[in-house]
TORKOL-4160 file (C-alpha; in steps of 0.2 Angstrom, whole numbers, padded with zeros to 4 digits, m for minus):
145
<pt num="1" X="0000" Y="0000" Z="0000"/>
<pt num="2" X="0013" Y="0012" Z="0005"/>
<pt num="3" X="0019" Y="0013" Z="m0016"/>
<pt num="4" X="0002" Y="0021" Z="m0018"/>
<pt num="5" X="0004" Y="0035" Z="m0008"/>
<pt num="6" X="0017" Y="0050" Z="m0008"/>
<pt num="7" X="0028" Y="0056" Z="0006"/>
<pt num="8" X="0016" Y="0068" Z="0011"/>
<pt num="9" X="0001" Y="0056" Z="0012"/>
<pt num="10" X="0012" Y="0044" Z="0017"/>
<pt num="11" X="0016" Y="0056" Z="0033"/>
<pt num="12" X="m0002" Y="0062" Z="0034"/>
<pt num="13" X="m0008" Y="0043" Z="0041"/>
<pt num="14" X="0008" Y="0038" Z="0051"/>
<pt num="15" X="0004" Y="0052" Z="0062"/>
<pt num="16" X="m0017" Y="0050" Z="0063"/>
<pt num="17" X="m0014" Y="0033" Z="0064"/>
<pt num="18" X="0001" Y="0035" Z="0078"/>
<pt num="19" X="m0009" Y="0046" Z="0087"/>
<pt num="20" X="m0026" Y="0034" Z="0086"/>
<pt num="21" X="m0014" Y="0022" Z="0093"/>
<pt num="22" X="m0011" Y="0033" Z="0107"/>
<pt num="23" X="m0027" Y="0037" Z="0110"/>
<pt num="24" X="m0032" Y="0020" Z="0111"/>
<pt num="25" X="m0019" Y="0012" Z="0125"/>
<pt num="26" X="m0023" Y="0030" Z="0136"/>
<pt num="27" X="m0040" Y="0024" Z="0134"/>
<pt num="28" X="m0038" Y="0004" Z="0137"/>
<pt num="29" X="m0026" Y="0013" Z="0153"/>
<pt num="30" X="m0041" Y="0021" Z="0160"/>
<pt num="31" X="m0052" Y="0007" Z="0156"/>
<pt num="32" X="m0037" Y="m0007" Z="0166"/>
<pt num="33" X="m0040" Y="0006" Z="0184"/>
<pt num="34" X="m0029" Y="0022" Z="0179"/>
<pt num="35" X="m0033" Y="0036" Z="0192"/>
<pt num="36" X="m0024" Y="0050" Z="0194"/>
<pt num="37" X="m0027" Y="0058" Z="0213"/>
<pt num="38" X="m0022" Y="0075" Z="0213"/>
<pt num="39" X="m0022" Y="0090" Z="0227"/>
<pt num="40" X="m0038" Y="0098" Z="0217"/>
<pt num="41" X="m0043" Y="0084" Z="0207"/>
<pt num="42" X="m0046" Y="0067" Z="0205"/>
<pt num="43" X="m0049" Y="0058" Z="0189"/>
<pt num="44" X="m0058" Y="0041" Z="0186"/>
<pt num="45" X="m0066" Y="0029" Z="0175"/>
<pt num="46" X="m0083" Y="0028" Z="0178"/>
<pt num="47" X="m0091" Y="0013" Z="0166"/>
<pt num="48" X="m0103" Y="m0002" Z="0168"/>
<pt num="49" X="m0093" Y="m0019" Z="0168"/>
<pt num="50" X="m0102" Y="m0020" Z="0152"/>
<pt num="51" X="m0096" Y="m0006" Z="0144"/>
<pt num="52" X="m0079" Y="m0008" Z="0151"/>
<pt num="53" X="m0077" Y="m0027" Z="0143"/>
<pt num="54" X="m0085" Y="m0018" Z="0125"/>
<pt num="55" X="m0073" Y="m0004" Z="0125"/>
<pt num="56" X="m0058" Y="m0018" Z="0128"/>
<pt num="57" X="m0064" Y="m0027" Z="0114"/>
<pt num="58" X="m0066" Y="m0014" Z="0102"/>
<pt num="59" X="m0048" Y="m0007" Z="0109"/>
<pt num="60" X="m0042" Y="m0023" Z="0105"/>
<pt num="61" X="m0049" Y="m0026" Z="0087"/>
<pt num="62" X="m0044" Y="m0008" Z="0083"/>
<pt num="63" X="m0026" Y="m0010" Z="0088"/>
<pt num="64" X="m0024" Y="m0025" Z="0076"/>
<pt num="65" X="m0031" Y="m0016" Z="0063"/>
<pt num="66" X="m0019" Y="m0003" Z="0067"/>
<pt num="67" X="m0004" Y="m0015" Z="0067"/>
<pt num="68" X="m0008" Y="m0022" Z="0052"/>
<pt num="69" X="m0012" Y="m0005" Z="0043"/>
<pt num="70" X="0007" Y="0000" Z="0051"/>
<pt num="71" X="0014" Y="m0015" Z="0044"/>
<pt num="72" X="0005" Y="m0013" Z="0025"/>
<pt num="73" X="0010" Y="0007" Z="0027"/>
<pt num="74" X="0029" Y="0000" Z="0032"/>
<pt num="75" X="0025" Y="0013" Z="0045"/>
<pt num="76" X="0044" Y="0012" Z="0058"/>
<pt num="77" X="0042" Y="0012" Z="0075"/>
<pt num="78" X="0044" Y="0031" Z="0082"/>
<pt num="79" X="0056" Y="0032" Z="0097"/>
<pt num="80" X="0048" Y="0047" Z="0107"/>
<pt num="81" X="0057" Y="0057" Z="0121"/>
<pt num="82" X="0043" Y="0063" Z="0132"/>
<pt num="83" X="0055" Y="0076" Z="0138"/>
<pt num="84" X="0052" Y="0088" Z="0126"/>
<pt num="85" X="0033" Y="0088" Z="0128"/>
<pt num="86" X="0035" Y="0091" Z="0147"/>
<pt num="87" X="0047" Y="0106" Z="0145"/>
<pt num="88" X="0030" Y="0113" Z="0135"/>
<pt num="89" X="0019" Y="0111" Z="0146"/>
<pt num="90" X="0029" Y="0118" Z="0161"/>
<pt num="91" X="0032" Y="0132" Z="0148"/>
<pt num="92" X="0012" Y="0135" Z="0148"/>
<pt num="93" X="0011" Y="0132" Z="0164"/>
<pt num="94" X="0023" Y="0146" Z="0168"/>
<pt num="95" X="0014" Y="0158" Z="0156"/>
<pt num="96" X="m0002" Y="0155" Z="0162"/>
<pt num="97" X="0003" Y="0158" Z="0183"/>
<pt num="98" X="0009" Y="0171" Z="0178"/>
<pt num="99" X="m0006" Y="0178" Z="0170"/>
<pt num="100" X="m0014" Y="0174" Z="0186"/>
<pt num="101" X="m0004" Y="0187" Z="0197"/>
<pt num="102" X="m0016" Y="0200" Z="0204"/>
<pt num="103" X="m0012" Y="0213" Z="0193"/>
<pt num="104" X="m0018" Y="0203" Z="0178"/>
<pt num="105" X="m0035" Y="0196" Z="0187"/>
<pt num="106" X="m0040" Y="0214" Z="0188"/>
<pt num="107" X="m0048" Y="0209" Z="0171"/>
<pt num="108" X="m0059" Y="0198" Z="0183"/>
<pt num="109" X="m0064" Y="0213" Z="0191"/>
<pt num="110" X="m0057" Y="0224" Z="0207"/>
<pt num="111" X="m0044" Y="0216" Z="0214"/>
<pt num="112" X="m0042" Y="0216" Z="0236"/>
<pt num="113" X="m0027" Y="0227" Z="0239"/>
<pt num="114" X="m0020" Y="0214" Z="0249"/>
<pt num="115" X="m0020" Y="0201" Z="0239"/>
<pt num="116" X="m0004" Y="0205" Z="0229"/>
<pt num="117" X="0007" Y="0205" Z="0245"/>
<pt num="118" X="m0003" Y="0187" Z="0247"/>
<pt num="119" X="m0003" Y="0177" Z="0231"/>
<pt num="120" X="0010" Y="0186" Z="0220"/>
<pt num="121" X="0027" Y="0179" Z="0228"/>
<pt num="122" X="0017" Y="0160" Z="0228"/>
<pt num="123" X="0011" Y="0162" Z="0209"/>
<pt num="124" X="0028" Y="0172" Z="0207"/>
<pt num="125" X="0037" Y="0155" Z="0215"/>
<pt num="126" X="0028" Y="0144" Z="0206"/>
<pt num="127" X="0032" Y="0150" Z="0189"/>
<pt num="128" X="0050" Y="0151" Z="0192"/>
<pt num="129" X="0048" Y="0131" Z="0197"/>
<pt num="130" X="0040" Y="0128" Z="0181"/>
<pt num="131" X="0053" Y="0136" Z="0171"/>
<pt num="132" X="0067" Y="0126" Z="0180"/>
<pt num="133" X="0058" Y="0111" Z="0177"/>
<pt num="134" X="0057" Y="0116" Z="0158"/>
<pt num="135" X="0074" Y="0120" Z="0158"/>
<pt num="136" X="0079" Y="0103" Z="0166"/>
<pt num="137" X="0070" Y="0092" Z="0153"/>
<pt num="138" X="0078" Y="0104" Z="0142"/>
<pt num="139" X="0094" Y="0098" Z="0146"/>
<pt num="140" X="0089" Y="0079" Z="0145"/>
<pt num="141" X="0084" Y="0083" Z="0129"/>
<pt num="142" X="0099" Y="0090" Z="0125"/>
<pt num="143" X="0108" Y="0079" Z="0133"/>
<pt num="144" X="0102" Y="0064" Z="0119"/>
<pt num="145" X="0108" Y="0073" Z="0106"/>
C-alpha cells in the first residue's frame, strides 16, 4: 500500500494513525483502573462492567487493525522522548501563573489590595519552578543529542 501514496500522504496517516494508537492504549489505561489523585482533582473511570469489557474489545480489534495497517504502510516504530513535551507544558504552565498574578486578574474585576502581597510571591514562586523544570527536561533533551 505504501507505493500508492506520496511522502506527504504517506506522513499524513503515520501520524493519525500513531496518534489513534495513542489514544487507544490511554483509553484501554483508564479502562485497566488508571486514576490519577491530585491535590484539586481526581480523575476516574466511571463505566458499567459492560461497557468496560465492549470498550476492551473494540480497543483490542482496533489495535490489530492498526498493526496491520502499520505494517501494510511499512510505518517504523517512532522512538519518542517525552522530555520535550513536558518542558511545553511547564512552559504553559509558567505563562499561564503568571497571567494569574493579581495585577492581571483585575480583568476579573477589582482586585483586594492585599491580595498581591498574598498570592504574588506564591504564583511568582511557582512560575519560576515551572521554568526550572522546563529547563531541566531541556537539558535531557539536550543531553540525547
Amino acid at each position: 500500500m505504501k507505493d500508492k501514496l506520496n511522502p506527504s500522504q504517506w506522513n499524513s496517516l503515520r501520524l493519525t494513525v500513531s496518534m489513534f494508537e495513542k489514544n487507544l492504549r490511554a483509553a484501554q489505561a483508564w479502562l485497566d483502573g488508571m486514576e490519577e489523585n491530585g491535590t484539586f482533582y481526581q480523575r476516574k473511570l466511571h463505566l458499567s462492567a459492560k461497557r468496560r469489557q465492549q470498550a476492551s474489545h473494540n480497543i483490542a480489534e482496533a489495535l490489530q487493525i492498526v498493526t496491520e495497517l502499520g505494517q501494510s504502510l511499512e510505518l517504523p516504530l517512532e522512538n519518542e522522548n517525552v522530555a520535550s513535551e513536558i518542558r511545553s507544558q511547564m512552559v504553559i504552565s509558567w505563562t499561564n501563573l503568571l497571567d494569574n498574578r493579581s495585577v492581571k486578574l483585575k480583568r476579573y474585576g477589582r482586585v483586594h489590595p492585599e491580595l498581591s502581597s498574598e498570592l504574588d510571591p506564591i504564583i511568582l514562586q511557582l512560575a519560576e519552578m515551572a521554568l526550572n523544570l522546563s529547563a531541566i527536561f531541556d537539558e535531557l533533551e539536550q543531553e540525547k543529542k
